[in-house]
PDB file of N, H, CA, C and O in Angstrom:
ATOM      1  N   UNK A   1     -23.165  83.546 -32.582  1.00  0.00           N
ATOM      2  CA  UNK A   1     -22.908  83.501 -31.175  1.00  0.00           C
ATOM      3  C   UNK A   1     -21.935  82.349 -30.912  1.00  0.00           C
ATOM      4  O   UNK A   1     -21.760  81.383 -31.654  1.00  0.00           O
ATOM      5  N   UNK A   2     -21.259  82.623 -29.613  1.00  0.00           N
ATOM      6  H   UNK A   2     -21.402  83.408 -29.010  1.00  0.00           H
ATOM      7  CA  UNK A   2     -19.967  81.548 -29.313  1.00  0.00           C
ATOM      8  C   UNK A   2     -20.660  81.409 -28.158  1.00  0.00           C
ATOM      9  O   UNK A   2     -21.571  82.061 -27.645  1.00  0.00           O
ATOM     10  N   UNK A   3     -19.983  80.317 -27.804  1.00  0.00           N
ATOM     11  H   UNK A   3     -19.244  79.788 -28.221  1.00  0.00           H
ATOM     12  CA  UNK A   3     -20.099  79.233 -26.308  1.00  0.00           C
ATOM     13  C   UNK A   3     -18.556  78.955 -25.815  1.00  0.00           C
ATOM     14  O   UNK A   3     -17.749  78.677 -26.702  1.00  0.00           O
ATOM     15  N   UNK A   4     -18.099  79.011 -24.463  1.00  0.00           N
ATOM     16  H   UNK A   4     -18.755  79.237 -23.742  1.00  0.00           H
ATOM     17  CA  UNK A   4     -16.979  78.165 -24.575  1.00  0.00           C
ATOM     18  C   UNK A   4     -17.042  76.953 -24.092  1.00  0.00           C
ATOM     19  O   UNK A   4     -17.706  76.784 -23.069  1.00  0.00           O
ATOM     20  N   UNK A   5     -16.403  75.888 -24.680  1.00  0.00           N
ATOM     21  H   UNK A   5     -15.864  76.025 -25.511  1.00  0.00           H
ATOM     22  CA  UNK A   5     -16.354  74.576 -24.165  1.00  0.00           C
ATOM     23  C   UNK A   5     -15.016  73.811 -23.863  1.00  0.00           C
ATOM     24  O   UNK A   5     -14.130  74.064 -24.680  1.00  0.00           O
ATOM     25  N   UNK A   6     -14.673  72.915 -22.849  1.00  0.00           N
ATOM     26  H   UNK A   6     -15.392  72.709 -22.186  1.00  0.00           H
ATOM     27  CA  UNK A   6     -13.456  72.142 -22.436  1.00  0.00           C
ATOM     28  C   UNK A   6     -13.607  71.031 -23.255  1.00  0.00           C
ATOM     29  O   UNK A   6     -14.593  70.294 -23.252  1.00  0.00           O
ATOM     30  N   UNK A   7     -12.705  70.927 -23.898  1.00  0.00           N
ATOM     31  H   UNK A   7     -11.904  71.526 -23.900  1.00  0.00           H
ATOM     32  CA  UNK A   7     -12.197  69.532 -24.427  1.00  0.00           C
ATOM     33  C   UNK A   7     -10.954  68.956 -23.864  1.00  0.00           C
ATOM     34  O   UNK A   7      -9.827  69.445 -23.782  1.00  0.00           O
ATOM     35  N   UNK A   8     -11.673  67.178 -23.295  1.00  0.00           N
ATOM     36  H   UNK A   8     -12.589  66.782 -23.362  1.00  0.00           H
ATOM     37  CA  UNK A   8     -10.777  66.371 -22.329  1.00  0.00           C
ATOM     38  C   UNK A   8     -10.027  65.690 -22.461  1.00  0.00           C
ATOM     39  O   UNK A   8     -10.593  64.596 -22.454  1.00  0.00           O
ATOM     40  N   UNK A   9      -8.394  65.467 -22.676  1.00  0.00           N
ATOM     41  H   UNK A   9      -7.935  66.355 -22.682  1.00  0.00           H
ATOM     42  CA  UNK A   9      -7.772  64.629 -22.673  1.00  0.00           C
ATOM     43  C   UNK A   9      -7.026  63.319 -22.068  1.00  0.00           C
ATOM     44  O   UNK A   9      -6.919  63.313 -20.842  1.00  0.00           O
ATOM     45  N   UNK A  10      -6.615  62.452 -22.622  1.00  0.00           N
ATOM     46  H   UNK A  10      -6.702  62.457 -23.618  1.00  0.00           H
ATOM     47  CA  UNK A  10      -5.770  61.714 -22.283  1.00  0.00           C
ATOM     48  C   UNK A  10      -5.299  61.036 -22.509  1.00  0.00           C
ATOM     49  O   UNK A  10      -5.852  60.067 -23.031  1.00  0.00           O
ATOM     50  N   UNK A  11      -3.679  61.062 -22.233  1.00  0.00           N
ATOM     51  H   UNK A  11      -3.230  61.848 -21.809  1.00  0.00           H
ATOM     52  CA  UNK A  11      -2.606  61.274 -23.170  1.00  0.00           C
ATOM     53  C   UNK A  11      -2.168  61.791 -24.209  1.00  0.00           C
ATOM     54  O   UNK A  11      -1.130  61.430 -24.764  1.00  0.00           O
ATOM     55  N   UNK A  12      -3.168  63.013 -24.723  1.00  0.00           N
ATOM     56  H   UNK A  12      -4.011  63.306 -24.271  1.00  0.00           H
ATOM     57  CA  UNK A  12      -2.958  63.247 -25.872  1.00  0.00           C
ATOM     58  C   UNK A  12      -4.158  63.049 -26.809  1.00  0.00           C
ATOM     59  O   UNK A  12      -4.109  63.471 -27.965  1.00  0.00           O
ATOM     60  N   UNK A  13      -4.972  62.567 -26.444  1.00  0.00           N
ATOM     61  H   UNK A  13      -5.012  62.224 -25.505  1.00  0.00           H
ATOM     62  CA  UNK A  13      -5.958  61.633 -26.997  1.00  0.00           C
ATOM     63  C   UNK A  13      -7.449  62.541 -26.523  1.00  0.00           C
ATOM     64  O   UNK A  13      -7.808  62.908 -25.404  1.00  0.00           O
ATOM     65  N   UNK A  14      -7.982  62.679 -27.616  1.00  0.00           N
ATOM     66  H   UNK A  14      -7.691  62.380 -28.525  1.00  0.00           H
ATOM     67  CA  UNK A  14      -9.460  63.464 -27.360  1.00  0.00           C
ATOM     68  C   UNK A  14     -10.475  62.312 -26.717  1.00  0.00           C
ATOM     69  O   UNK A  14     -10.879  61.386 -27.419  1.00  0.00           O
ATOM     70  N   UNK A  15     -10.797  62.431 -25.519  1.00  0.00           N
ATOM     71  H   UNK A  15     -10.469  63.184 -24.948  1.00  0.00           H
ATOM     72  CA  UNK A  15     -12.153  61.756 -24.947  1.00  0.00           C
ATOM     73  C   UNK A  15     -13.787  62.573 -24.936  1.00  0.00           C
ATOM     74  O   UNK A  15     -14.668  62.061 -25.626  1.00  0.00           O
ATOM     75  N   UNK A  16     -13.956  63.255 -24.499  1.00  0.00           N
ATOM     76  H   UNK A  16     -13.240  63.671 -23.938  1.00  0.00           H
ATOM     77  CA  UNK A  16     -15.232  64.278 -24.462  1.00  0.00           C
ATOM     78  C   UNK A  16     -15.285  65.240 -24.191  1.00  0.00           C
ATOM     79  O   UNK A  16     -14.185  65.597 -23.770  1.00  0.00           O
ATOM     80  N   UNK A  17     -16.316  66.352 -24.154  1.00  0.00           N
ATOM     81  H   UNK A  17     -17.210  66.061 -24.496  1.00  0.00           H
ATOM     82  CA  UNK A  17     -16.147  67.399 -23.988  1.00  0.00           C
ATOM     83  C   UNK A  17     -17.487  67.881 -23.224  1.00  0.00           C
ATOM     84  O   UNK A  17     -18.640  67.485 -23.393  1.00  0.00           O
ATOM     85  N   UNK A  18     -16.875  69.072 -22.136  1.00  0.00           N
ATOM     86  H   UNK A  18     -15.939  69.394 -21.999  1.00  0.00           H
ATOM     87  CA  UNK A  18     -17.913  69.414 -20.902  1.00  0.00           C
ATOM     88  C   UNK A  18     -17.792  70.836 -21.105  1.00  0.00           C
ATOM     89  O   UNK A  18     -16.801  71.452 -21.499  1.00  0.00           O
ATOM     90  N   UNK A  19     -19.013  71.310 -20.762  1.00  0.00           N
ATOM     91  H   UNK A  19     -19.818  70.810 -20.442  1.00  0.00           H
ATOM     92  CA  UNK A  19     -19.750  72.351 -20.757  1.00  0.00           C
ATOM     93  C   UNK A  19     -19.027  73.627 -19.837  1.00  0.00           C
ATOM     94  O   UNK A  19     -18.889  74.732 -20.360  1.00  0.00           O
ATOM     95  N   UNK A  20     -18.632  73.399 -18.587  1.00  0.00           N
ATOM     96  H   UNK A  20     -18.743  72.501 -18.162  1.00  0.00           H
ATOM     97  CA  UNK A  20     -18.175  73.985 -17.684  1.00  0.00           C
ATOM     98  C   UNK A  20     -16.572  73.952 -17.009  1.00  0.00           C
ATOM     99  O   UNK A  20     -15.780  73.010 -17.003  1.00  0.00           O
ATOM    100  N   UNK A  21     -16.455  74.949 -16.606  1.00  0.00           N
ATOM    101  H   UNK A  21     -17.099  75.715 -16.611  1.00  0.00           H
ATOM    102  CA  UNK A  21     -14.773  74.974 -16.481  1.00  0.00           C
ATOM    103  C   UNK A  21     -14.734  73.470 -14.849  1.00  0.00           C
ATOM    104  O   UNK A  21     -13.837  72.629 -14.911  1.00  0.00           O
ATOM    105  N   UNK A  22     -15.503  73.423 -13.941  1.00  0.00           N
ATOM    106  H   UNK A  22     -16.232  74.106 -13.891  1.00  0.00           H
ATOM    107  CA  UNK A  22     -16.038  72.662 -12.781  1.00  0.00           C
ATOM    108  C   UNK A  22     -15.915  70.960 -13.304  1.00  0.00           C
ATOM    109  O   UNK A  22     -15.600  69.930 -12.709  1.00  0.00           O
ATOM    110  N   UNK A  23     -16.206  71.169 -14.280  1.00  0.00           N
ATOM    111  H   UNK A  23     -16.462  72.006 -14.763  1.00  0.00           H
ATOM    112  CA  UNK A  23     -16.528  69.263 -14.688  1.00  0.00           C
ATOM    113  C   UNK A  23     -14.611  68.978 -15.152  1.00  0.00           C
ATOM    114  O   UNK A  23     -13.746  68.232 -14.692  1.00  0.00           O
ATOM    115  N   UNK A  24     -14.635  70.182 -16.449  1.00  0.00           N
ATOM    116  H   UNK A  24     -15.338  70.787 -16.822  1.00  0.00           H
ATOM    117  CA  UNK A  24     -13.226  69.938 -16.744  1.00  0.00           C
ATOM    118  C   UNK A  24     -12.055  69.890 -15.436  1.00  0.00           C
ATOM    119  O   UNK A  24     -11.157  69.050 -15.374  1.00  0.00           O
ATOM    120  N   UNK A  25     -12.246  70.793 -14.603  1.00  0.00           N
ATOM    121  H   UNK A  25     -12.975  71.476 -14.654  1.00  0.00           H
ATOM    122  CA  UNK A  25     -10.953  70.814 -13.308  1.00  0.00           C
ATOM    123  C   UNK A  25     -11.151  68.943 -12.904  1.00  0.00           C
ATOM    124  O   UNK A  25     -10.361  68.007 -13.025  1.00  0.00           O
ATOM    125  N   UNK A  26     -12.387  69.006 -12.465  1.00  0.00           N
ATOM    126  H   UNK A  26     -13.029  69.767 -12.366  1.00  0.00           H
ATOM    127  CA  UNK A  26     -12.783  67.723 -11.965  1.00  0.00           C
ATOM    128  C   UNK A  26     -11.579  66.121 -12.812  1.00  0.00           C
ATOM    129  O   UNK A  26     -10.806  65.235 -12.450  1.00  0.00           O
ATOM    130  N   UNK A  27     -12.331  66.801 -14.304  1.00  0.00           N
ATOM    131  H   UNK A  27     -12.960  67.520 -14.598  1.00  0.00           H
ATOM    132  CA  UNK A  27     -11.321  65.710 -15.189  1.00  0.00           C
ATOM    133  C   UNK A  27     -10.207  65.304 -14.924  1.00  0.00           C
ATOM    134  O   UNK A  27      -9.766  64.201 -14.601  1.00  0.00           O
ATOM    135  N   UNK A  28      -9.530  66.830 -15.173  1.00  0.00           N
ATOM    136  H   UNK A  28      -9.889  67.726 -15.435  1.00  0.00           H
ATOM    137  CA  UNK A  28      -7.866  67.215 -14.695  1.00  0.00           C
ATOM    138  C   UNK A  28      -7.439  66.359 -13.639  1.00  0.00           C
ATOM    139  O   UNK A  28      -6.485  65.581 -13.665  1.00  0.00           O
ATOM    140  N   UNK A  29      -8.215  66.573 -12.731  1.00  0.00           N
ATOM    141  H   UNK A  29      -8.989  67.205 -12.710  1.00  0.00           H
ATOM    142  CA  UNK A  29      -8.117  65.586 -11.310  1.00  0.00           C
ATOM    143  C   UNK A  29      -7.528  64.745 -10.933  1.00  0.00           C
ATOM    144  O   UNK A  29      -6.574  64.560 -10.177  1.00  0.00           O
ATOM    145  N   UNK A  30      -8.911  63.581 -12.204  1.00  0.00           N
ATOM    146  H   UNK A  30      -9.686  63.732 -12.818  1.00  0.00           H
ATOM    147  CA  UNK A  30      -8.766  62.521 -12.006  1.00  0.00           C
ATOM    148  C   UNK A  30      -7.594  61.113 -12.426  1.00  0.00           C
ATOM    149  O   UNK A  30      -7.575  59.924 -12.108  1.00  0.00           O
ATOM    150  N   UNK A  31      -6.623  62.072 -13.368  1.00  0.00           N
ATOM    151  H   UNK A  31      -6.639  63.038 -13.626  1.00  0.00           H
ATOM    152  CA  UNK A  31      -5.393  61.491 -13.050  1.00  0.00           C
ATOM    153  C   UNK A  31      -4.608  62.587 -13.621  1.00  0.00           C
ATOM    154  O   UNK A  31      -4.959  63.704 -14.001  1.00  0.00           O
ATOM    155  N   UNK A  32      -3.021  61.790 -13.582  1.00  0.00           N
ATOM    156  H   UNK A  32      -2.736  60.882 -13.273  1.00  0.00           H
ATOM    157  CA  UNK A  32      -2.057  63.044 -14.135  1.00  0.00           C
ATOM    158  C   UNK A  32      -2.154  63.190 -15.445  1.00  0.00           C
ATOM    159  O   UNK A  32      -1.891  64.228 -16.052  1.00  0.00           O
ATOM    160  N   UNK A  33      -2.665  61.795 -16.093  1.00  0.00           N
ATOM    161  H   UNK A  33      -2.878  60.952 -15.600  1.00  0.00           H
ATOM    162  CA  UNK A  33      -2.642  62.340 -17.678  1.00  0.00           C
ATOM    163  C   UNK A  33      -3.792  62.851 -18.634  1.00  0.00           C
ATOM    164  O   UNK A  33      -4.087  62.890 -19.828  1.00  0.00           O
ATOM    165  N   UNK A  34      -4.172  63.150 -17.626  1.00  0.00           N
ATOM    166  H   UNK A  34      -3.932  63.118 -16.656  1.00  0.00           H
ATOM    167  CA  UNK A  34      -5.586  63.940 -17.940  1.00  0.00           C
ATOM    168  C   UNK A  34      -5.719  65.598 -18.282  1.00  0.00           C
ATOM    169  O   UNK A  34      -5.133  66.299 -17.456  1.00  0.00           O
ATOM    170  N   UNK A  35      -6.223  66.136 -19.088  1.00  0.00           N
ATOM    171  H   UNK A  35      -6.699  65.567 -19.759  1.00  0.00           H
ATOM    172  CA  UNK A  35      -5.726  67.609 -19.463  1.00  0.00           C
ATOM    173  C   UNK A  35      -6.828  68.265 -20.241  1.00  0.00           C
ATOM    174  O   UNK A  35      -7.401  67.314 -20.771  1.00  0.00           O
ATOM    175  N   UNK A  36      -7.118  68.788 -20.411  1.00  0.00           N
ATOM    176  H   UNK A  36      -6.653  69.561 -19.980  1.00  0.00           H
ATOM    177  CA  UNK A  36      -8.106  69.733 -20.705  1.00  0.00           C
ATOM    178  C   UNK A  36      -7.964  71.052 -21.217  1.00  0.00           C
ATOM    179  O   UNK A  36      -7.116  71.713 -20.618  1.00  0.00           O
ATOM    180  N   UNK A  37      -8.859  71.934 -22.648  1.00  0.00           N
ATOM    181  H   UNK A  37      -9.549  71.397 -23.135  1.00  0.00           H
ATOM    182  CA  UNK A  37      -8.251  73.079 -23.514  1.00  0.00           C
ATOM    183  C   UNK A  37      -9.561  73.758 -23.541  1.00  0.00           C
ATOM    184  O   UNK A  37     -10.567  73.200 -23.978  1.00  0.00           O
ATOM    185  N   UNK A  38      -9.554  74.861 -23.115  1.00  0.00           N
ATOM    186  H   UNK A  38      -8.736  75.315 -22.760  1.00  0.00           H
ATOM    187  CA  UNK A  38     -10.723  75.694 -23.753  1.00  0.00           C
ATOM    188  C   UNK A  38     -10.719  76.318 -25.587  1.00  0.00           C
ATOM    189  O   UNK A  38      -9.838  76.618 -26.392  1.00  0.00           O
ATOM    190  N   UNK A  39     -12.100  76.279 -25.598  1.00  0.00           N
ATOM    191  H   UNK A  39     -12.816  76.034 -24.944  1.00  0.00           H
ATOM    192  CA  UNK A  39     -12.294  76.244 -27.218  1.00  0.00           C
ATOM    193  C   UNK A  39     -13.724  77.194 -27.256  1.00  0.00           C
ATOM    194  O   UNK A  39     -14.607  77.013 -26.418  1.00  0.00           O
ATOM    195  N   UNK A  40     -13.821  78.083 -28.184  1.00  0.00           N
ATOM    196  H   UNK A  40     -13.103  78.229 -28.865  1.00  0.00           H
ATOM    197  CA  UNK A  40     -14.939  79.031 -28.255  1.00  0.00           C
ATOM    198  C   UNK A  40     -15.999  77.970 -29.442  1.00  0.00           C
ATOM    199  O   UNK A  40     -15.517  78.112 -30.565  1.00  0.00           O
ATOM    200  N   UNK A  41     -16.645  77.466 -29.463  1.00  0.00           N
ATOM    201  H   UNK A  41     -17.037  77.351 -28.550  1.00  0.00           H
ATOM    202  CA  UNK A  41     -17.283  77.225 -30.355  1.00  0.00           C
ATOM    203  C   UNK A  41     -18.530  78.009 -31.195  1.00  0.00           C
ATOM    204  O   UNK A  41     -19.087  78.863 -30.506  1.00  0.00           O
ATOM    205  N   UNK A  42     -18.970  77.885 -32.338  1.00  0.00           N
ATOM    206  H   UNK A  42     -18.518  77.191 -32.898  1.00  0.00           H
ATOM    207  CA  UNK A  42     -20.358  78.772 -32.624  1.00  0.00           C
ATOM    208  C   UNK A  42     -21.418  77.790 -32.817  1.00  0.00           C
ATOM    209  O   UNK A  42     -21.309  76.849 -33.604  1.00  0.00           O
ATOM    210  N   UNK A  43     -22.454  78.014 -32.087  1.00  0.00           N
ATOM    211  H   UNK A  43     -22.543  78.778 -31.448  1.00  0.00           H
ATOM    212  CA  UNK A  43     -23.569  77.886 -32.333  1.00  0.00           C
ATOM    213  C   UNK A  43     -25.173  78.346 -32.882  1.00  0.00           C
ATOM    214  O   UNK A  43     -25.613  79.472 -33.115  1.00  0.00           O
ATOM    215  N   UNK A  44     -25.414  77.857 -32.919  1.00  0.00           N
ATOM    216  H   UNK A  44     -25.057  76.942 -32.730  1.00  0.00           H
ATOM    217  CA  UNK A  44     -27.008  78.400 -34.042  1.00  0.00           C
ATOM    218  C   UNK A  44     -28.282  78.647 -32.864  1.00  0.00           C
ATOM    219  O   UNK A  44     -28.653  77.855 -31.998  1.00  0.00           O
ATOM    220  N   UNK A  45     -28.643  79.616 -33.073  1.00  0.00           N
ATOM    221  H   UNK A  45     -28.342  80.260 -33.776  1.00  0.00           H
ATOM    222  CA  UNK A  45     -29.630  80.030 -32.508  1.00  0.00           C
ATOM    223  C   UNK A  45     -31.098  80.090 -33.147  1.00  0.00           C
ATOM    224  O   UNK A  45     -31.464  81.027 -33.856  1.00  0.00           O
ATOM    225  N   UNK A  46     -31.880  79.017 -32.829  1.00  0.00           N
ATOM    226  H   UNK A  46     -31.582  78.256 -32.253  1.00  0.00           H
ATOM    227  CA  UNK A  46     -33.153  79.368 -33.423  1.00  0.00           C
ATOM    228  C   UNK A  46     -34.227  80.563 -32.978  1.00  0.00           C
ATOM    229  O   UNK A  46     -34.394  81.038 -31.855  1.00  0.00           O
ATOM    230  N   UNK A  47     -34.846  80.866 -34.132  1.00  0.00           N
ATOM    231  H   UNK A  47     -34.710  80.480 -35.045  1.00  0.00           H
ATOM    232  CA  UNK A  47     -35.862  81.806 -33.542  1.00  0.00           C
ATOM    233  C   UNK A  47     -36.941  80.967 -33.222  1.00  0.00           C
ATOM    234  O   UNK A  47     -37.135  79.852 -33.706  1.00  0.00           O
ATOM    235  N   UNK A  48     -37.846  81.715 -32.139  1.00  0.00           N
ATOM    236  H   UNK A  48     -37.688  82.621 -31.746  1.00  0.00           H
ATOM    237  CA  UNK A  48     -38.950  81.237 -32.043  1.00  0.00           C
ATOM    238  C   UNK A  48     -39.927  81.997 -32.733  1.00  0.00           C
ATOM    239  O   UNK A  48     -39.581  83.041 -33.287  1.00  0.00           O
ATOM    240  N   UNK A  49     -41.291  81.546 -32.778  1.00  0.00           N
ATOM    241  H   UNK A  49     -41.572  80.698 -32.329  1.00  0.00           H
ATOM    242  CA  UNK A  49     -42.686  82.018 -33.670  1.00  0.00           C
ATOM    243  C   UNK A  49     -42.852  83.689 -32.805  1.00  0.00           C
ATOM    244  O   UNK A  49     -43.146  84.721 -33.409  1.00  0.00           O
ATOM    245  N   UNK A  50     -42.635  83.621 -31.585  1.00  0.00           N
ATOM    246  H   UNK A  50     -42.397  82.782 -31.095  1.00  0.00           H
ATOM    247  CA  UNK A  50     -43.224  84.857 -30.758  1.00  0.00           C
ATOM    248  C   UNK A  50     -41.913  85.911 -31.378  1.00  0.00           C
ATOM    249  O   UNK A  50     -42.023  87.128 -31.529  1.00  0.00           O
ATOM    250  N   UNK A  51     -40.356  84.869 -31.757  1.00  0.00           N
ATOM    251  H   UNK A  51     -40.267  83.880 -31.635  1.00  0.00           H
ATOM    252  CA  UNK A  51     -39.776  86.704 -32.104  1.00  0.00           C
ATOM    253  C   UNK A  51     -39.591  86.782 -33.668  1.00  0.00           C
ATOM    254  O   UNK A  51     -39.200  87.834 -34.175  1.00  0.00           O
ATOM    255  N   UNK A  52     -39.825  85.853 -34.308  1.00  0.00           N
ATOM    256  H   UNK A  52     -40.142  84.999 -33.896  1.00  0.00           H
ATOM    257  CA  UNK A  52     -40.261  85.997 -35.613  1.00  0.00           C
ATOM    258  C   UNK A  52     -41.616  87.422 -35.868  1.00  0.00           C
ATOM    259  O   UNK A  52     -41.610  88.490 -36.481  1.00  0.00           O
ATOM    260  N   UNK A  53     -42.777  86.582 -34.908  1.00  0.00           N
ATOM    261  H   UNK A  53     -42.782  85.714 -34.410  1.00  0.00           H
ATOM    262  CA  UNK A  53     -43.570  87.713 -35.266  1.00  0.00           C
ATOM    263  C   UNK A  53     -43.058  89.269 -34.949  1.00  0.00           C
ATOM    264  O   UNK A  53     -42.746  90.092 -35.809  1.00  0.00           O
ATOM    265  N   UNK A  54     -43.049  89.448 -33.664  1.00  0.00           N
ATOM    266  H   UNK A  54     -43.302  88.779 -32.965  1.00  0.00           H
ATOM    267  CA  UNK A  54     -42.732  90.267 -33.819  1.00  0.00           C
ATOM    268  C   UNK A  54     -41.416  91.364 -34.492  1.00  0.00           C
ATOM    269  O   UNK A  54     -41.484  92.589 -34.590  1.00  0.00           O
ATOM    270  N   UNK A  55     -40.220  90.435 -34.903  1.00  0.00           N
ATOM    271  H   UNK A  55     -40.165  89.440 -34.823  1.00  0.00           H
ATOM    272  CA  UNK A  55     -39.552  90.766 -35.952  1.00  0.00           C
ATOM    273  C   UNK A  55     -40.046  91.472 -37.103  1.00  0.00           C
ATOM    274  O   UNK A  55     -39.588  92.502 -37.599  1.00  0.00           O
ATOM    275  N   UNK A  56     -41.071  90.768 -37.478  1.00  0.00           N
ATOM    276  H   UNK A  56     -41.442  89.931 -37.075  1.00  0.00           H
ATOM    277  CA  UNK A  56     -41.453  91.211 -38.728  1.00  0.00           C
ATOM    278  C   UNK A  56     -42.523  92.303 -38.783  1.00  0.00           C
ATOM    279  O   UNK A  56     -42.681  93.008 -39.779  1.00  0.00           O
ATOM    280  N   UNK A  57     -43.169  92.398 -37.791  1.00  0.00           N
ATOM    281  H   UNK A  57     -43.040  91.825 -36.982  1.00  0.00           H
ATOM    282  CA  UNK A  57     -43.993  93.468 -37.140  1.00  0.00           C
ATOM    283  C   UNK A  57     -43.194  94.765 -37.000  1.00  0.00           C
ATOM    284  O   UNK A  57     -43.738  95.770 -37.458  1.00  0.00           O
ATOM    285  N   UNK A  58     -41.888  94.913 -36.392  1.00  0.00           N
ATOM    286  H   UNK A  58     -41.446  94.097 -36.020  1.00  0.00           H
ATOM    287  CA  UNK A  58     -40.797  96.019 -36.930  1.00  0.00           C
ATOM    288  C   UNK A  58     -40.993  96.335 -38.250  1.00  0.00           C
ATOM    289  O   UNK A  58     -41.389  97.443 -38.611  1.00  0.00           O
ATOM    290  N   UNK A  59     -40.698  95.285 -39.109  1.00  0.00           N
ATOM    291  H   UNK A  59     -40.376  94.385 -38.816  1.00  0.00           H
ATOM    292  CA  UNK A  59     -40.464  95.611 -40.253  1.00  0.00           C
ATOM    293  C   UNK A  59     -41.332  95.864 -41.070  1.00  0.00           C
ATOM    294  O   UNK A  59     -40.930  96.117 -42.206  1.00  0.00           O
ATOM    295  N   UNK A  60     -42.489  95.888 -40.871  1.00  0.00           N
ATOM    296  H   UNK A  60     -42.815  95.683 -39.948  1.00  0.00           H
ATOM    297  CA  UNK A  60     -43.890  96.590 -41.391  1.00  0.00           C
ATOM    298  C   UNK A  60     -43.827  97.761 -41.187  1.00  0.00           C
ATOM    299  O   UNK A  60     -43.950  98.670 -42.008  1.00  0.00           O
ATOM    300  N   UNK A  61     -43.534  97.855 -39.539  1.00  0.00           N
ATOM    301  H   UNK A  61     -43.434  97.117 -38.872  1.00  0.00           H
ATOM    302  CA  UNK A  61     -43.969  99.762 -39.205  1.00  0.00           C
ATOM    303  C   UNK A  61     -43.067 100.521 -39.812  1.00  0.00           C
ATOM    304  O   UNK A  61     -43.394 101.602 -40.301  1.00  0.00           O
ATOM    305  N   UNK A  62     -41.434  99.916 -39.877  1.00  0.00           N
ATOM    306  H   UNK A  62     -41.169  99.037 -39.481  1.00  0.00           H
ATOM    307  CA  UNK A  62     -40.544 100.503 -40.751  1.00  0.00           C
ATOM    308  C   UNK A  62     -41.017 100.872 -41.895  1.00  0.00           C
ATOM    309  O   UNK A  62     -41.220 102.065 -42.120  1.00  0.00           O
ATOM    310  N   UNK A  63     -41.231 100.061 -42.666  1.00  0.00           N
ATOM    311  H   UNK A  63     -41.066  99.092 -42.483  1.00  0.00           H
ATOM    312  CA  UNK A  63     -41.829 100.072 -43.888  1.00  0.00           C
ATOM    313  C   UNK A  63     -43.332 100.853 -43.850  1.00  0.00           C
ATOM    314  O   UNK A  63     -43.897 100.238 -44.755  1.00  0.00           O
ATOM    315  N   UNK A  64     -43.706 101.223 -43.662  1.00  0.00           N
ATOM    316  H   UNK A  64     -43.247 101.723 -42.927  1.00  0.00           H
ATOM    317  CA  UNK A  64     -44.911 101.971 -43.277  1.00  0.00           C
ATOM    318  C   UNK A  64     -44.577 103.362 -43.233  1.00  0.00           C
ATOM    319  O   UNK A  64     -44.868 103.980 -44.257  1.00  0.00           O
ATOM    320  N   UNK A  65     -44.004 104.057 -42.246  1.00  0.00           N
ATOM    321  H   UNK A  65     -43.767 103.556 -41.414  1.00  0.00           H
ATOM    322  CA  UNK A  65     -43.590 104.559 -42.252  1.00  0.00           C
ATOM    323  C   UNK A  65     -42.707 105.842 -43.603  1.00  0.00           C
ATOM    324  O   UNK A  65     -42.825 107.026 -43.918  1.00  0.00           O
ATOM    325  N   UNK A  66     -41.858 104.646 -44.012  1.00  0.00           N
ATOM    326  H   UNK A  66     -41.762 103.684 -43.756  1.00  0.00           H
ATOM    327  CA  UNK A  66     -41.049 105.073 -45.098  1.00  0.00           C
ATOM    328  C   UNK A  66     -42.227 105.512 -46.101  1.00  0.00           C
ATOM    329  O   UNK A  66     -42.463 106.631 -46.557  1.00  0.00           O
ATOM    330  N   UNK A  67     -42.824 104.424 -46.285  1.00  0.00           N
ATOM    331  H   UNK A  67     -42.632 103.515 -45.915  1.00  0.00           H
ATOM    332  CA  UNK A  67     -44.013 104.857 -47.800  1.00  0.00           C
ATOM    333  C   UNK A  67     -44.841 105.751 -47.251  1.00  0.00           C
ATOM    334  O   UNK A  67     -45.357 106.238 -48.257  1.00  0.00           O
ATOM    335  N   UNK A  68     -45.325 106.307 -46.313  1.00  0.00           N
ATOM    336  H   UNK A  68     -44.905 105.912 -45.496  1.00  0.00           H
ATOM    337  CA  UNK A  68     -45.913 107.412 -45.781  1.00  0.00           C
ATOM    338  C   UNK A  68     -44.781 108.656 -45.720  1.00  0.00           C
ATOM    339  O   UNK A  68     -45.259 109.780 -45.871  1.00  0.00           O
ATOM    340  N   UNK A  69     -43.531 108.580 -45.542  1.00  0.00           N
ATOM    341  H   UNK A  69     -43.142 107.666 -45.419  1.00  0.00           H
ATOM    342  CA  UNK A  69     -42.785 109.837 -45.911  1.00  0.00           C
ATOM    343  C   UNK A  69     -42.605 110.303 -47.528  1.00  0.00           C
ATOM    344  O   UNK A  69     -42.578 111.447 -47.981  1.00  0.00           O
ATOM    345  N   UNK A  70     -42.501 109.138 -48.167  1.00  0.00           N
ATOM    346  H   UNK A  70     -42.523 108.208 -47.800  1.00  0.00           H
ATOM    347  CA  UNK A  70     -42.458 109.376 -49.310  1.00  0.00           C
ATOM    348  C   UNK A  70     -43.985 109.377 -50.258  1.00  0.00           C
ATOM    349  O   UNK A  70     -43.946 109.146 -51.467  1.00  0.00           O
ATOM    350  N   UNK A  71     -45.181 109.640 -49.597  1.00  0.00           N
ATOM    351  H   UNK A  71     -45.212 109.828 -48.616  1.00  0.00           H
ATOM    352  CA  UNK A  71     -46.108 109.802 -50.434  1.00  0.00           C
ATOM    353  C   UNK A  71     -46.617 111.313 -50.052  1.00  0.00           C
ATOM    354  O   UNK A  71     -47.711 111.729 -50.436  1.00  0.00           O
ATOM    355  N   UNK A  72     -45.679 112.124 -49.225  1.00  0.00           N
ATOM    356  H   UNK A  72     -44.791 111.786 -48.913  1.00  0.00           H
ATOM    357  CA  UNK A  72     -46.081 113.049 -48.534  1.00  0.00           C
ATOM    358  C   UNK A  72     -45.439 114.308 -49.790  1.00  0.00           C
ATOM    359  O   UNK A  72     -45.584 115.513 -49.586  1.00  0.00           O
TER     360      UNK A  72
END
């Protein structure tokens, strides 16, 4: 999965980076040499225990399934 994020300049020079296009305009703003680039980044998504389980609960009945077609 991607996110997009603003990265803030000035002069040329990387300072920080904001979440929303609103903070970056804001940046822009705040003087002329101020500038700002959108960037897709990827991030990691953890699972939690509730879709783990049931993840794997799919993959039982799948599997279940299958060995019941094939013992038929």
């Amino acid at each position: 999965m991607r996110k997009l994020v603003y990265k803030c300049f000035t002069n040329n020079h990387f300072v920080k980076t904001v979440t929303t296009y609103k903070e970056a305009k804001e940046w822009k703003e705040e003087s002329e040499k101020n500038s700002f680039k959108d960037e897709a980044v990827d991030i990691k998504r953890e699972e939690t225990e509730k879709e783990r389980k049931t993840r794997l609960e799919r993959i039982a009945k799948r599997m279940k399934k299958i060995r019941d077609k094939q013992a038929v």
